[in-house]
Backbone as numpy.savetxt, mean C-alpha at the origin, in Angstrom:
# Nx Ny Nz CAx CAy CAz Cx Cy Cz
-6.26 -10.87 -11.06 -7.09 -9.67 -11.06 -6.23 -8.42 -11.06
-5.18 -8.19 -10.30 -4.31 -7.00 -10.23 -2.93 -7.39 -11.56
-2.71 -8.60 -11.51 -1.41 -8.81 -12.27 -0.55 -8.79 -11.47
-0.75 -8.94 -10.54 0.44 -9.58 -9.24 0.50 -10.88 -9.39
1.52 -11.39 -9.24 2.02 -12.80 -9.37 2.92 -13.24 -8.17
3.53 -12.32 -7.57 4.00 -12.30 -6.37 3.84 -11.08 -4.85
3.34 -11.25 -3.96 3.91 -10.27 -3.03 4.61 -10.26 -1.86
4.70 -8.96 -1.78 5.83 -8.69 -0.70 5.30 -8.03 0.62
5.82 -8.60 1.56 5.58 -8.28 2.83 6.12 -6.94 3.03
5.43 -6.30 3.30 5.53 -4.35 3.57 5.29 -4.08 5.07
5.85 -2.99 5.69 5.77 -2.53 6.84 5.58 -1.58 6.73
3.93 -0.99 7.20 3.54 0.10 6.79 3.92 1.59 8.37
3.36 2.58 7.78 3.81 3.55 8.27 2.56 5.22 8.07
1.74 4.92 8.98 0.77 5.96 8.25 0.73 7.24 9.46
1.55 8.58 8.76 1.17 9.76 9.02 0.23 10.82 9.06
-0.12 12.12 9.22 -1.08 12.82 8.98 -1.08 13.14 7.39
0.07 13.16 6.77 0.02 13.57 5.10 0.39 12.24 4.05
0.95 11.02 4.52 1.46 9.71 3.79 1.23 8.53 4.10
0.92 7.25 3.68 1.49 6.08 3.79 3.05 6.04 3.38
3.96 5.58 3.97 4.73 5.63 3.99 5.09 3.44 4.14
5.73 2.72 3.19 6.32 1.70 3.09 7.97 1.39 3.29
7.64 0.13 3.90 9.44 -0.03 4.16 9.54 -1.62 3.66
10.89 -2.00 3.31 11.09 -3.67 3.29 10.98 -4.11 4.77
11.77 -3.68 5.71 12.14 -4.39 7.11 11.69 -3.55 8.38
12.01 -2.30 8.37 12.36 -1.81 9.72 12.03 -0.34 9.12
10.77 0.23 9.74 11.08 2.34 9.71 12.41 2.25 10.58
12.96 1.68 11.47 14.24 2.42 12.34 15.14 2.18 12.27
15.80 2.04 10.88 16.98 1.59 10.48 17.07 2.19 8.67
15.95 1.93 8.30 16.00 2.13 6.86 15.26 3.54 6.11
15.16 3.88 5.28 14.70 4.88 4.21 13.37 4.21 3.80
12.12 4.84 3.68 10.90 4.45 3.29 11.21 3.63 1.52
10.79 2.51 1.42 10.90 2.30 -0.43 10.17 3.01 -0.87
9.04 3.65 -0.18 7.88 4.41 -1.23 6.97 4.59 -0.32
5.97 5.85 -0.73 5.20 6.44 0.04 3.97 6.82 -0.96
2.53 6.77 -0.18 1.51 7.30 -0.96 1.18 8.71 0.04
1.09 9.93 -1.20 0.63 10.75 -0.43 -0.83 10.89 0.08
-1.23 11.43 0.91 -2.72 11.04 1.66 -4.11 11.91 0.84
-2.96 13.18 0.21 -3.48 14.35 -0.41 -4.09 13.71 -1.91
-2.99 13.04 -2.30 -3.59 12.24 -3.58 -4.73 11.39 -3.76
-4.92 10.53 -2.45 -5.80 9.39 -2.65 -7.48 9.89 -2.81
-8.04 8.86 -3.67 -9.43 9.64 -3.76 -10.35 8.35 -3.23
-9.41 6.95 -3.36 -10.43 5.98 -2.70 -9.59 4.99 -2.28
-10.77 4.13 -0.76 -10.30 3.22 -0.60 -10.96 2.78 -0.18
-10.71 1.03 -1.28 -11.87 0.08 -0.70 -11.33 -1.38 -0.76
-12.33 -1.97 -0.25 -12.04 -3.42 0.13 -12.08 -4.50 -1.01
-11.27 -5.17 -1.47 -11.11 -6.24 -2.56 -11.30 -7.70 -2.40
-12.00 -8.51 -3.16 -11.40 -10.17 -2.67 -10.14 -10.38 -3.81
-9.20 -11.01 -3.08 -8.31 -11.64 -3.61 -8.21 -13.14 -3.60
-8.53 -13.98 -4.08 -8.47 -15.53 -3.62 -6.73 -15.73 -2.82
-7.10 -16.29 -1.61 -6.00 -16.87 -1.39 -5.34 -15.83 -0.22
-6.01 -14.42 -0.12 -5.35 -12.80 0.26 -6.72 -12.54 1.29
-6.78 -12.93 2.47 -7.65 -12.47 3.26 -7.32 -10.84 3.60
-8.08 -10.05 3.93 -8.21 -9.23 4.36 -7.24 -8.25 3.53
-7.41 -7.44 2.31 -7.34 -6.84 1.29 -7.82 -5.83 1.02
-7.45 -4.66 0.47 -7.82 -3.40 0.48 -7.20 -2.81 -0.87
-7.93 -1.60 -1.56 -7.08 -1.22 -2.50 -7.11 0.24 -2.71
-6.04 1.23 -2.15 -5.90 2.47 -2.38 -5.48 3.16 -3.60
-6.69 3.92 -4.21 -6.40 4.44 -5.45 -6.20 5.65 -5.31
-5.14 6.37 -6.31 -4.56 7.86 -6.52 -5.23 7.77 -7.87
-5.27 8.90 -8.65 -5.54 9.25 -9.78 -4.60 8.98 -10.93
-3.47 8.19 -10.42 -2.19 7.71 -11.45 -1.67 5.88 -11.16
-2.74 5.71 -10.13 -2.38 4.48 -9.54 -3.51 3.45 -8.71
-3.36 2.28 -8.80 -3.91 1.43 -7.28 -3.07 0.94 -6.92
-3.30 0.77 -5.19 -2.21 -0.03 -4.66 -2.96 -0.85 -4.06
-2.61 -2.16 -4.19 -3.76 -3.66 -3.55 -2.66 -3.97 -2.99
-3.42 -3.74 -1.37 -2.29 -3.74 -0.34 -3.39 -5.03 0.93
């Protein structure tokens, strides 16, 4: 459904203006990537077979099925 074939375990990070993502640790490392909060216009809940509890935040340039 998304064209994911694999995922990755993320450690999230949510501020007053970002999601903010990491591989391992916020206290050691540099965010890999961040959604700004200002951008997002939706977020809603997905089934994924196999992916309990699923969500998918859309920007106007993006979804993220997180």
């Amino acid at each position: 459904m998304f064209g994911r074939k694999t995922w990755k375990e993320r450690l999230f990070e949510l501020s007053e203006s970002a999601l903010e993502y990491y591989e391992k640790s916020n206290q050691t490392e540099k965010p890999k990537g961040a959604i700004s909060l200002f951008e997002v216009t939706t977020v809603r809940s997905v089934t994924i077979p196999n992916r309990p509890h699923c969500f998918e935040v859309v920007t106007e340039s993006r979804k993220f099925p997180i």
